[in-house]
C-alpha positions in Angstrom: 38.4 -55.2 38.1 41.7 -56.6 38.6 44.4 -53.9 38.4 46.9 -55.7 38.1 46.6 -55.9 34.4 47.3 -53.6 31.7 44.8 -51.9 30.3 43.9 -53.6 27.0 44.3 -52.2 23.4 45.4 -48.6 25.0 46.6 -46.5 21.9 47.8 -43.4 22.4 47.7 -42.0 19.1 48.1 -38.1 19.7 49.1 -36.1 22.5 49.2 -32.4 23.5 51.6 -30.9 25.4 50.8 -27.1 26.4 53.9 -24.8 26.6 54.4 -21.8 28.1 58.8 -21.9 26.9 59.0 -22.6 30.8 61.9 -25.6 32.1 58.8 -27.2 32.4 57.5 -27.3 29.5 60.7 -29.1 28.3 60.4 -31.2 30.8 56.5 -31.9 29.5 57.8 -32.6 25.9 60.1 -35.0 27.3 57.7 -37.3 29.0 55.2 -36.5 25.4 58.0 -38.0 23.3 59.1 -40.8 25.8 55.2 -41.8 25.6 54.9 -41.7 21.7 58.0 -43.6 20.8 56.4 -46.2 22.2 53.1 -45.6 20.9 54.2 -44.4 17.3 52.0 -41.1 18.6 51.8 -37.6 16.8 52.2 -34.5 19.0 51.4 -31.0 19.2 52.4 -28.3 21.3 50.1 -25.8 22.2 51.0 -22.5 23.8 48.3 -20.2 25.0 48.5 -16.2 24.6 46.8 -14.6 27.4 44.9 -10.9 26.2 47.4 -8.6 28.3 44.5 -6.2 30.3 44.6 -3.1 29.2 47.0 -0.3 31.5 45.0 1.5 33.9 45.6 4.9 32.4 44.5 4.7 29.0 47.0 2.9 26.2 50.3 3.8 25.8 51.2 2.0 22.8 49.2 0.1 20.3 47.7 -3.4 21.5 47.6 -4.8 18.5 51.2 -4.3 17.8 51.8 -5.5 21.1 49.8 -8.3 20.3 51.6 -8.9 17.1 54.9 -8.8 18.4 53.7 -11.5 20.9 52.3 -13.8 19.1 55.6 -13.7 16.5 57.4 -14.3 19.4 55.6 -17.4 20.4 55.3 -18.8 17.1 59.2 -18.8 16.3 59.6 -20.3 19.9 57.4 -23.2 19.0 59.3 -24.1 15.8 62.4 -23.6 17.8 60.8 -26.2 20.5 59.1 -28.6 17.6 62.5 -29.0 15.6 63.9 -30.2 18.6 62.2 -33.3 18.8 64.3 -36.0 16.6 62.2 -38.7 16.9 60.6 -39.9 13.8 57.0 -38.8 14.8 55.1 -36.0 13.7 54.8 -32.5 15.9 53.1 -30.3 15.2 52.1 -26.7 16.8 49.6 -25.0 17.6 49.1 -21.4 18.9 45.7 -19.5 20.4 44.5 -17.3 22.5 42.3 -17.0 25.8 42.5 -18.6 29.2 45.0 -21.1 29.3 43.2 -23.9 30.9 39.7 -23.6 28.8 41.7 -23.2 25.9 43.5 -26.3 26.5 40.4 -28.2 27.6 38.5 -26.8 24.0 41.4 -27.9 22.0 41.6 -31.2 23.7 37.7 -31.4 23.2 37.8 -30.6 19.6 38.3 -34.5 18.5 41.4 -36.4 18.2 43.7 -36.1 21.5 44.0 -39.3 23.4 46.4 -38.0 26.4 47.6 -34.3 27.5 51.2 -34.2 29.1 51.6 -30.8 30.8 53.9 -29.4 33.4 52.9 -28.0 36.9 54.2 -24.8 38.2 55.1 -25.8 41.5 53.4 -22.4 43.2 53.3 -21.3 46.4 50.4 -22.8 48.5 49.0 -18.5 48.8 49.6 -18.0 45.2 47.7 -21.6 44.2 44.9 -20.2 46.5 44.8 -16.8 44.6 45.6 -18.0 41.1 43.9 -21.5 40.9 46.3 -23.7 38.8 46.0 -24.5 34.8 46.9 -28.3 35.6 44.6 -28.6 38.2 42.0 -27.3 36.0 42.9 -29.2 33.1 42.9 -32.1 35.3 39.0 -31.7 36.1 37.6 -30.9 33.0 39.8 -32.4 30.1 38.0 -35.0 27.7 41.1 -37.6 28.4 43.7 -38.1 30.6 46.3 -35.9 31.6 49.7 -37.0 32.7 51.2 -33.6 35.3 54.8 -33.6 35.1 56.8 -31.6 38.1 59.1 -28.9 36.7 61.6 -30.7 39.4 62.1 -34.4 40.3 61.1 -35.4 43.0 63.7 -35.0 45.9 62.9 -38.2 47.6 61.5 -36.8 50.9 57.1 -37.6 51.9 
């Protein structure tokens, strides 16, 4: 294999880009729309609600208008975020909810996605060892590739 040269007929037709409303995530949908400008691509940004756990003592106010008033929240973030992109390319958005990196993996799975652009958190090395990390588990079980982009550029120091 001579890797030198491009990779032949590569068509990047749709991407996702998972947003949590993070710098990041900006960052993300910047490389995404970089990417399909080039590639004439469609995107969609996906944000993931995570089930808050219940509070130790019994509820204290009603989950499911809890629950409501996130998901409201979330979807008026991802217009804000999709109407931002001037481009002429189609986003759309997408909103679910569950664990963030399975839920990105099914979606991503479910036909159609040729490349997932997603942002890293940049975490401690103890709280990466505690929490695991969404890219990284993205990473290892998506259907395509995945482009990671830092929340930060690089400072130029190994």
């Amino acid at each position: 294999m001579d890797f030198h040269q491009p990779v032949k007929n590569m068509n990047i037709r749709h991407i996702l880009v998972p947003v949590d409303f993070s710098e990041g995530s900006s960052r993300a949908i910047e490389y995404a729309v970089g990417i399909g400008d080039k590639f004439s691509s469609r995107i969609t940004l996906l944000h993931v609600l995570e089930p808050a756990p219940p509070p130790p003592d019994g509820p204290m106010f009603s989950f499911d208008t809890y629950g409501q008033a996130m998901a409201e929240a979330a979807s008026k973030e991802l217009h804000r975020l999709s109407s931002t992109v001037t481009l002429n390319m189609k986003v759309d958005t997408d909103m679910t909810t569950g664990i963030p990196w399975s839920s990105i993996v099914e979606r991503a799975g479910q036909g159609g996605i040729d490349l997932i652009v997603m942002p890293t958190h940049g975490r401690t090395a103890l709280k990466h060892l505690v929490l695991g990390s969404v890219a990284e588990r993205v990473v290892q079980h998506a259907p395509c590739p995945v482009l990671v982009v830092r929340r930060h550029p690089a400072s130029g120091t190994v």
